[in-house]
C-alpha positions in Angstrom: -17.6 6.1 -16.1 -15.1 8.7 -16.6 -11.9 6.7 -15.4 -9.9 10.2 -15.3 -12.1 12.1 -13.7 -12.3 9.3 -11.0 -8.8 9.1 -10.8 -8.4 13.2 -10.3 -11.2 13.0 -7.4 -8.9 9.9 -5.6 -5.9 11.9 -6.1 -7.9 14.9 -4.4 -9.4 13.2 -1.6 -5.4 11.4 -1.0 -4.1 15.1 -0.6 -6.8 16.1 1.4 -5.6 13.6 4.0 -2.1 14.6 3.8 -1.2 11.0 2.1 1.5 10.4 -0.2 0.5 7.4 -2.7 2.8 4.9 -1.2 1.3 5.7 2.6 -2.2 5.4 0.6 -0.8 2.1 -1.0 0.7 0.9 2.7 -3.3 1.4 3.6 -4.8 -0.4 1.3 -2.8 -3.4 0.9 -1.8 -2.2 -2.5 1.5 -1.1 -4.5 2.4 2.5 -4.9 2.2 1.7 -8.8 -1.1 0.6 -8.6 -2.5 3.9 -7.0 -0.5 5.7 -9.2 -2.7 3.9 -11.9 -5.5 4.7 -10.0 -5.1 8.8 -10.2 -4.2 8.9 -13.5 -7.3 7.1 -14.9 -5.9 3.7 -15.9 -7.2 1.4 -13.5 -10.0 1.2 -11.3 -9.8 0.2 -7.8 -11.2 -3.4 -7.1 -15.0 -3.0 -5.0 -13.6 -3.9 -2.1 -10.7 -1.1 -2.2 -13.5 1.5 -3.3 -15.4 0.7 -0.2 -12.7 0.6 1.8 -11.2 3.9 0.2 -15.2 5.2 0.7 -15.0 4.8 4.5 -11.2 6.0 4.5 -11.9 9.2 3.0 -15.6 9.6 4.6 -17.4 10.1 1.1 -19.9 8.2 -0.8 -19.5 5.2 -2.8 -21.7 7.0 -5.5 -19.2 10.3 -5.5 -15.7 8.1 -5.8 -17.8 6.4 -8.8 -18.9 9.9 -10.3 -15.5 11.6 -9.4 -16.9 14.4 -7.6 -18.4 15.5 -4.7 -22.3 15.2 -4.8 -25.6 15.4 -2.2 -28.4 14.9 -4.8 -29.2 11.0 -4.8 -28.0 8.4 -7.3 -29.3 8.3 -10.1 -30.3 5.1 -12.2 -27.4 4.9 -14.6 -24.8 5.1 -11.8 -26.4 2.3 -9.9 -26.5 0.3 -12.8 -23.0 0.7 -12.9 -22.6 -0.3 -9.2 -24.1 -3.3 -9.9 -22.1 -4.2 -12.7 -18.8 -3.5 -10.8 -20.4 -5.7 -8.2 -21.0 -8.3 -10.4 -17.8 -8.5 -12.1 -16.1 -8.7 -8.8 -18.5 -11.6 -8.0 -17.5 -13.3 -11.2 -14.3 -12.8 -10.7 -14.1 -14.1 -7.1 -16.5 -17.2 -8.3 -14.0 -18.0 -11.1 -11.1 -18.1 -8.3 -12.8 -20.3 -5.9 -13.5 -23.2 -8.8 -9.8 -22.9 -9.4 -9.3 -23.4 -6.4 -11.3 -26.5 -5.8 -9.6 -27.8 -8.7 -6.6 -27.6 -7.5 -7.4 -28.8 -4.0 -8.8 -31.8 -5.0 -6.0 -32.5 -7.5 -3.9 -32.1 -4.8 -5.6 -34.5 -2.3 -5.8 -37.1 -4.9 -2.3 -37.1 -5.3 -1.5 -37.2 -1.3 -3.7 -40.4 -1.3 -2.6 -41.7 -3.9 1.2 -41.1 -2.1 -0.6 -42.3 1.3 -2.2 -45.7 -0.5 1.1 -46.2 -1.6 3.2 -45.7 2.0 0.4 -47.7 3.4 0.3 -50.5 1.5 4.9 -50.8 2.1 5.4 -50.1 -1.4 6.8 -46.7 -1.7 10.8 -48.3 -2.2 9.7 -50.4 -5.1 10.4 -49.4 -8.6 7.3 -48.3 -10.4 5.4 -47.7 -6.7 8.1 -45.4 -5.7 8.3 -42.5 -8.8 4.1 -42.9 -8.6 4.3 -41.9 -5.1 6.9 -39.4 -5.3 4.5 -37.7 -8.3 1.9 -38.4 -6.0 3.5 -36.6 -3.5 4.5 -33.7 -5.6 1.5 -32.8 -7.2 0.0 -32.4 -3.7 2.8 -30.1 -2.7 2.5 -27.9 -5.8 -0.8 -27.8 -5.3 -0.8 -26.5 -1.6 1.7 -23.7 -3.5 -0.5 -22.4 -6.1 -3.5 -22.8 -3.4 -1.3 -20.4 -1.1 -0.1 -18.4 -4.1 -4.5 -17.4 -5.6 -5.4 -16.7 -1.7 -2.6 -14.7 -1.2 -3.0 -10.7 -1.6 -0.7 -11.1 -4.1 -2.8 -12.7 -6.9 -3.8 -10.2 -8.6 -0.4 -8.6 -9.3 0.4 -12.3 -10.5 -2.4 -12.3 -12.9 -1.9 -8.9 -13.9 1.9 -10.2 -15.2 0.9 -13.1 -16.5 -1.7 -11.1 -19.0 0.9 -9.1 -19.8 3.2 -11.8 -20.8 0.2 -13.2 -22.6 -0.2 -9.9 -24.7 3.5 -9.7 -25.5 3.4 -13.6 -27.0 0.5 -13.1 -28.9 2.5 -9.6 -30.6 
């Protein structure tokens, strides 16, 4: 895939509409950065944007994908390459739910954990209490980062938090 070419043909069909890239980005759920990324080549568009963007700008999947207009019908390499965008979304999305199941169930351990110990009177006793209390806390942090990965902001965070990866491992 010719990421600059796709990114020319988005910028294209954008103008077309009579769209500046932060109504685009208003749109799609996105930041004006991001589509800015988009046209110039160095990102590509999650699956579910490109379809989205495909039915915005009335156009076929298979034309965003080969950055220009087409009619003849796809051809084997460019569905290949559907289907690996596909399944790297799917991958991606799969690897999101375990986390979160992780983190839900660390969280409801520690809320029963807090609720055996309210239950059972002993949540002003010494050691009872700071178990409780961690208890309690690692069910509240883990309702955060549960609202946090569903949020549409996610992938922003993870997209900062590679970068700060990169810049530790310079």
């Amino acid at each position: 895939m010719d990421l600059i070419k796709i990114g020319a043909f988005l910028q294209e069909l954008r103008k077309e509409k009579g769209l500046t890239q932060e109504q685009l980005a208003e749109q799609t759920g996105v930041s004006r950065r991001t589509v800015s990324r988009w046209e110039t080549g160095n990102n590509m568009p999650d699956l579910d944007i490109l379809m989205e963007l495909s039915d915005f700008y009335a156009v076929d999947l298979r034309e965003i994908l080969n950055g220009e207009r087409k009619t003849e019908r796809m051809n084997e390499e460019l569905k290949e390459t559907v289907m690996q965008v596909a399944d790297y979304s799917n991958e991606e999305k799969t690897r999101l739910l375990n986390k979160m199941h992780w983190l839900f169930t660390a969280g409801l351990i520690g809320f029963i954990v807090f609720l055996v110990i309210a239950a059972a009177g002993l949540e002003n006793t010494a050691p009872y209490e700071a178990v409780g209390s961690f208890g309690l806390g690692i069910a509240f942090g883990m309702i955060i980062l549960g609202v946090i990965f569903t949020s549409r902001y996610a992938y922003k965070i993870r997209e900062a938090k590679l970068r700060l990866l990169k810049k530790i491992t310079k």
